[in-house]
N, C-alpha and C positions, 0 to 999 in steps of 0.2 A: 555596054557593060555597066551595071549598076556600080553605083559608087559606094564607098563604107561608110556607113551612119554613126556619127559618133555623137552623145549627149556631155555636155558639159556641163556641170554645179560646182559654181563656187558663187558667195555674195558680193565680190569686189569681181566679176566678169567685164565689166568694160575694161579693165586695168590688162586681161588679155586679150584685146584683140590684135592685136598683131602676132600673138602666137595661131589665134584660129584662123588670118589672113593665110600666114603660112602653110596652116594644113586645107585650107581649101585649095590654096596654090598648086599641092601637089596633088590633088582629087578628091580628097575625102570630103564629106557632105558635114557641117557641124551644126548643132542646135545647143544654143546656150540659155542657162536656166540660173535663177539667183536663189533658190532654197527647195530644201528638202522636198518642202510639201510639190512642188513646179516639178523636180525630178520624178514625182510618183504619179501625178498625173499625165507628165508626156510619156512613159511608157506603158499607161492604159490606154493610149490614144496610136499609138503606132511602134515599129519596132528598132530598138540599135544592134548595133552592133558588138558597141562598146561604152562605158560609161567612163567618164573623167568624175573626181566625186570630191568636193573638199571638206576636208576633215570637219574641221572649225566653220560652221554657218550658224547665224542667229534660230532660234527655233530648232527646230528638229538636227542633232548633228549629223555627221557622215555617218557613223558609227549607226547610229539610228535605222540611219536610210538603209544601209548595209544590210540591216536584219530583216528588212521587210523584203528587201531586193528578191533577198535569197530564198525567198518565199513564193511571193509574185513571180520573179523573174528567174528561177535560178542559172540558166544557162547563160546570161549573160555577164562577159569578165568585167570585173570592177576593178579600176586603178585608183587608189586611195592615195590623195594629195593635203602635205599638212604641213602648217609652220614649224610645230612641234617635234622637236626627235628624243620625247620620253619615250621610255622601254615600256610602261602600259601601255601608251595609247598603241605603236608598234603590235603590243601583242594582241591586243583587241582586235587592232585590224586583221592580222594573218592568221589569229584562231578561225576568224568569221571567212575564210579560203577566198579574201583578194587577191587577185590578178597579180597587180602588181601594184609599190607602193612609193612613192616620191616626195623628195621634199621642197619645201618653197625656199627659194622661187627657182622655179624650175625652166629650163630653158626649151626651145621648138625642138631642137635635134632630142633632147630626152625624150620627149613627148613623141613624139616621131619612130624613136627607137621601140617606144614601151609600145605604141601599136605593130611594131615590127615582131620583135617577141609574142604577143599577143593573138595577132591575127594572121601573120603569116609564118610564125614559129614550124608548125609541121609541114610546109610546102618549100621552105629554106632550106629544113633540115635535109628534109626528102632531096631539093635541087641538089643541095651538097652531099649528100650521100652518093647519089649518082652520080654527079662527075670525079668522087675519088673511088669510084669502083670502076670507072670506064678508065682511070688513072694505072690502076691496079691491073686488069683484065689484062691487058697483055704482057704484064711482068708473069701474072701467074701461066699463061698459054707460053710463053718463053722455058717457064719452068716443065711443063710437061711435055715439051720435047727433051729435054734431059734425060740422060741416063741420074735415078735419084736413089736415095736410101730408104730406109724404114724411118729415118727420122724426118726426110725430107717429105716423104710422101703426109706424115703427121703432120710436117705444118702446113703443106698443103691442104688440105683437110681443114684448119684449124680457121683456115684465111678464107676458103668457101662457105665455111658456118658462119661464122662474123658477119660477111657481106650478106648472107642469106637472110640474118636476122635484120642485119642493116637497112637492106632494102625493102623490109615489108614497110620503113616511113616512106617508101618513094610510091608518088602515084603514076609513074609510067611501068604499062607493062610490060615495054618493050624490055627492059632492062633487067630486069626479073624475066624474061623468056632467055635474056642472053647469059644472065647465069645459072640457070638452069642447063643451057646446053654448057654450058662450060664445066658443069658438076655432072654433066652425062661422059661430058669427055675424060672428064676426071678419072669418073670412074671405070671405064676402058682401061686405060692404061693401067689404073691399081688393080684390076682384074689380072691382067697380062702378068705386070710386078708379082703379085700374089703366088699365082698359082706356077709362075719357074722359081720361085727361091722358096715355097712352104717346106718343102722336103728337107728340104738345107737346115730352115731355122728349126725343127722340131728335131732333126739328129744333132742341132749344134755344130755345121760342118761349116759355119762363114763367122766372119769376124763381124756380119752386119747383122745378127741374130736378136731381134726381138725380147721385151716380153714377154709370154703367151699365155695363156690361162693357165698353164700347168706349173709354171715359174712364179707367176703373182705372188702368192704369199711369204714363196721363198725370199725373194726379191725386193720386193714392195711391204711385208710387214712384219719378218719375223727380225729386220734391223730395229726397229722400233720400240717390240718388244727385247728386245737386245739391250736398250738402252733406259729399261726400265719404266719407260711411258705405260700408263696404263691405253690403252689404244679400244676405240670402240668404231668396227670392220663395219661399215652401213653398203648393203650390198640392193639395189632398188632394180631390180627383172628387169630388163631391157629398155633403161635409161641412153639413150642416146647424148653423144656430146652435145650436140643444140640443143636437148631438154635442160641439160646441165648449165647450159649458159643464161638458158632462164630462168632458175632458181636460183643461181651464184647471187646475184643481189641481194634475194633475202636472206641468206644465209651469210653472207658477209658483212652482214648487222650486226652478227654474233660469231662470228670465227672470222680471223685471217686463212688466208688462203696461203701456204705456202707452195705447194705443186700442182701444178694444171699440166696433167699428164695424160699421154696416150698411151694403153699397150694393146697389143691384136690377138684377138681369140682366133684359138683354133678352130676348124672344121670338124663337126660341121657349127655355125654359129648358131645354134638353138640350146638351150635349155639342159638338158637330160645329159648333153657332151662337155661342153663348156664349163657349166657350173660343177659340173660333177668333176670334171677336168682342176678350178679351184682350190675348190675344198681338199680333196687327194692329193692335188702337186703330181698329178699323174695321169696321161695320158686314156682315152675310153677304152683299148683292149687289154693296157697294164692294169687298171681298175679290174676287168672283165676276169684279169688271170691271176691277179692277186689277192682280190677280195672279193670271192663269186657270192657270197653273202651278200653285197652291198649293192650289186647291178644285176640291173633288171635291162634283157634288150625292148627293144623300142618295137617289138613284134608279140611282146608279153603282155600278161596282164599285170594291175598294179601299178603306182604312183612312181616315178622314175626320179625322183630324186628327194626322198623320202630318209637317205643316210648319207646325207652332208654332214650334219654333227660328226659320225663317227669317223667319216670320211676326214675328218679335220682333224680329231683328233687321233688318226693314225697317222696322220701325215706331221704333225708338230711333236710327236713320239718317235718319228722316225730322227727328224732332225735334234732329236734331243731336250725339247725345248719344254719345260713341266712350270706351266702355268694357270693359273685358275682361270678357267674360262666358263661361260654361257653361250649357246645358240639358242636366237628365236625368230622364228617364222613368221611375218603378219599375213593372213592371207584374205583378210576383211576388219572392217572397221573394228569389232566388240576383238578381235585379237589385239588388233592396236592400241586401244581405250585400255584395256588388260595391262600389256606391255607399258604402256605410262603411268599408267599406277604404279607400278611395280620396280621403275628404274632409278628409285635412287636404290634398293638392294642391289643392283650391279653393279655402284661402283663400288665393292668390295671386292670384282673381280680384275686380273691383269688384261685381259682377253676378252672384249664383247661383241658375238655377231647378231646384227638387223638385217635379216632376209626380206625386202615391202616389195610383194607381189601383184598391186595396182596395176604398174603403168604397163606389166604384160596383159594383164587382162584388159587394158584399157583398150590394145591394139588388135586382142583375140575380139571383142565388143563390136570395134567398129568394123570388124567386118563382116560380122555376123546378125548385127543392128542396124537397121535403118536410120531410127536416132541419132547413134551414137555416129553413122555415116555426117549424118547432116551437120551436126553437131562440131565433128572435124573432116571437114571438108576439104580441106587441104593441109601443108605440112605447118602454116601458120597458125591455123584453128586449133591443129594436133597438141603442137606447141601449149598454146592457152589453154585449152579444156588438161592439158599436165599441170601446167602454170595454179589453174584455180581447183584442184584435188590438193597438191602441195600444200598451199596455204591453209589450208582449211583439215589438215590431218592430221593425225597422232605421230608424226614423222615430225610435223616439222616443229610440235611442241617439245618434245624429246630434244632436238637439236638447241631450244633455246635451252631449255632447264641445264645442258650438258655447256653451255657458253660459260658459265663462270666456274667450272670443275676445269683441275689440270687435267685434262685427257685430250689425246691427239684423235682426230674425227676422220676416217678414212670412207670415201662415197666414191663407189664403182657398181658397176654392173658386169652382167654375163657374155650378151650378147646387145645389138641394139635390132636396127629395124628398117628397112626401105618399102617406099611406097613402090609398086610393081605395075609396070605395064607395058613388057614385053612378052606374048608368050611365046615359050619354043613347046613343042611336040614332045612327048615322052609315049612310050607303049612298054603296057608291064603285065603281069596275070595280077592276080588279085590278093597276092601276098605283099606286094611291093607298100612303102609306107605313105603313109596322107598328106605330107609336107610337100609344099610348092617348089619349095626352094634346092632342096634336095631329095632326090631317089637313091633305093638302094635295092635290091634282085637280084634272081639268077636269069630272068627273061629280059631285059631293060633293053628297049629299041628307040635310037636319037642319032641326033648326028652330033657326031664327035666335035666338031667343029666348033660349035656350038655353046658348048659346058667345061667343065673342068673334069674331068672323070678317072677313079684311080682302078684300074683294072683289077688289081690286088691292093686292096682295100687294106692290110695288114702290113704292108711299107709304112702305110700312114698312122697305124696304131688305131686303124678302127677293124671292128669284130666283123667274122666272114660268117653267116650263118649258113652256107654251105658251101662247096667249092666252087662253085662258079657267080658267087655274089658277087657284087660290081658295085660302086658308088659314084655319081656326075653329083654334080654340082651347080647349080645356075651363075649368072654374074652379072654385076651391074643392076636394069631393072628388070630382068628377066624372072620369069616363072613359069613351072610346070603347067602342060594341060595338055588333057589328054584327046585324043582324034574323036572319041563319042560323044558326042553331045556337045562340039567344041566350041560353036558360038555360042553358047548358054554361061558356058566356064568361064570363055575368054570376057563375058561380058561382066558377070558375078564378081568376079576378082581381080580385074582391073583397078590401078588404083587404090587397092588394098594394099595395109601394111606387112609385111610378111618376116621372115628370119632365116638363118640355114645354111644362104650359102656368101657367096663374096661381094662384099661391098664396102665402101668407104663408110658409109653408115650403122653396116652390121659388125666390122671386123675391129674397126679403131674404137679403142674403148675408153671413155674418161677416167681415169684415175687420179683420184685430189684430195690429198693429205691439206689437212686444215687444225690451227691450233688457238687454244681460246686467247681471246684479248685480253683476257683479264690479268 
């Protein structure tokens, strides 16, 4: 095993050698140097690992060396060592993005520690991240042999995203296989949970009855404006709770965070149901029968949800509620660019809706893109490539400008999204709909076993478009495919992101009320 190479500068170097006896002691290889200029030559001559660097040397200072490092060398960490603890020299050093920084006279175990940080920082992290997830793992497997609730099953949920993100520091894959199957098991059972109590919670017949997309605004925002807050509704297409937990740190440079909340969309979890489901406070066949103006079925032609606005504002007219409100759609960059320009005119208003329909295209993209495949190749690429649009959008400038305004910041989405790679068999004629995740027909051949399927679709408050239409539903990682052409399908849309039907990642929805720090 190759040992760690560390270079040392400072001009009084005999004075520590019994610190560098020390760190040979424990393996590390050390080369010690008495000025600037000696540091700049032995790393044209071979390579470290790490540098030790003292601030104050005759000739050339640390500070100095520092600049050239970062030039020459830059990937290698500098730890800046100095008698001084003036707030210049301090900020010198850390503008110029040293390692880490020390003062004289500094002891072995310091030094020791600073390479610990340093060079084994993310394989520490990683160890310990693993052994408190193998810690965990059988509290949460305890947990899902329970009979649980709608809340229990959220923080289940909430404790498999955490670790999932946790463990992308861990370099064992074993560990990351094991939760994975643990978030397969997961999701079994919230399948199971889901589909014997949906009927319940959508008539309101249990005391364990959910939020659901048709209650949100009731629920979740019309207290708010109740209370007078001006509130601006940021609504981001099929933001998943773990996209959500990678953006929270930026966003919480400029907002507190007061609620880190779940609620469960209705069926089916896509688009056209759900959001429409929002906006109304009203279920897809009471839309369908109360406002046949404003829905289009999903066998029509025409943009399917094209009257959210109005949808919204019959719904806050219903409950009484006459406040000045805006909706706006982003559905590409120059909308966005648009909308930024434009938002300090809305805080004139009580009421602001942001529809940023990115991250759904991001997921229709990759699976439709090569690219975009390679690009996110898995759930933690998915993650980053959301991660680096965020930063970089007219979202998340909005969000800053909106930090020092008293307005409460409300971020949810409709539906989220699972990566699929189960398929089951469906058979339909050629009316039936293009969704993976869900079918609906008057021919639908499957095995019941299988799916979630509502014989009369109209118990559940979805539209029959003829008598004998039928709705299944997939679960878990399950997806439709059909018997023709079936290894082509099965192979095309493996592992693709999809929406529609039940899962822990489609159905549990972040909802996170946030208020400025200012």
């Amino acid at each position: 095993m190759n040992k760690t190479k560390i270079l040392w500068a400072d001009d009084e170097i005999s004075m520590l050698k019994p610190h560098i006896i020390f760190l040979e002691e424990k393996g590390f290889a050390v080369t010690d140097v008495n000025s600037g200029d000696e540091v700049l030559d032995k790393i044209a001559e071979e390579d470290f690992d790490i540098i030790f660097l003292d601030e104050q040397m005759p000739g050339m200072s640390g500070i100095e060396v520092l600049e050239k490092l970062k030039i020459t060398k830059p990937g290698i960490p500098v730890v800046m060592i100095t008698k001084s603890e003036e707030e210049s020299i301090m900020e010198d050093a850390i503008g110029s993005n040293i390692a880490d920084y020390l003062i004289k006279p500094v002891k072995p175990t310091q030094i020791l520690l600073s390479l610990k940080r340093n060079l084994e920082n993310k394989k520490l992290i990683g160890e310990k991240t693993t052994l408190n997830y193998q810690q965990e793992f059988r509290e949460i497997s305890m947990q899902l042999q329970d009979r649980m609730g709608t809340e229990e099953w959220a923080d289940i949920y909430k404790k498999l995203v955490r670790w999932e993100i946790e463990l992308e520091k861990s370099e064992d894959p074993g560990i990351n296989e094991i939760l994975s199957m643990q978030k397969n098991e997961a999701n079994y059972g919230f399948s199971k949970f889901y589909t014997k109590n949906y009927k319940d919670w959508i008539y309101g017949t249990t005391d364990d009855k959910p939020v659901l997309s048709h209650t949100l605004i009731k629920e979740k925002v019309l207290p708010s404006l109740d209370n007078k807050h001006k509130v601006f509704f940021l609504l981001i297409d099929n933001l998943r709770y773990d996209q959500w937990k990678m953006i929270e740190p930026l966003i919480s440079n400029y907002f507190k965070v007061e609620k880190d909340d779940l609620y469960y969309s209705i069926l089916p979890t896509a688009t056209q149901y759900a959001r429409n489901s929002i906006f109304s406070g009203l279920m897809p066949l009471e839309i369908r029968k109360h406002f046949p103006n404003y829905w289009i079925d999903e066998n029509e032609e025409g943009t399917k949800n094209q009257f959210e606005e109005q949808l919204l504002q019959e719904q806050l007219k219903r409950y009484g509620r006459h406040v000045k409100m805006s909706y706006n759609k982003v559905l590409n960059h120059d909308n966005g660019k648009k909308l930024f320009e434009n938002i300090s005119n809305l805080m004139e208003n009580d009421f602001n809706v942001l529809v940023y329909n990115f991250v759904d295209m991001l997921s229709h993209a990759r699976t439709e893109m090569e690219i975009i495949r390679e690009l996110a190749d898995d759930e933690s690429a998915y993650r980053s490539l959301m991660m680096s649009w965020f930063e970089h959008s007219s979202l998340y400038d909005i969000i800053k400008f909106l930090s020092d305004k008293n307005v409460t910041l409300m971020i949810t989405t409709d539906h989220g999204s699972i990566r699929v790679h189960d398929p089951v068999k469906v058979l339909g004629d050629k009316n039936v709909n293009t969704n993976l995740r869900y079918k609906f027909g008057k021919s639908l051949a499957y095995n019941a076993k299988e799916v979630f399927e509502m014989v009369n679709p109209e118990e559940y408050f979805l539209p029959k478009m003829n008598v004998s239409t039928r709705w299944v539903f997939t679960k878990g990682t399950q997806f439709f495919a059909y018997p023709n052409n079936y290894n082509y399908y099965v192979k095309y849309y493996t592992n693709t992101f999809q929406h529609g039907g039940i899962s822990l990642e489609e159905s549990l929805i972040p909802f996170i009320t946030l208020s400025s720090k200012q």
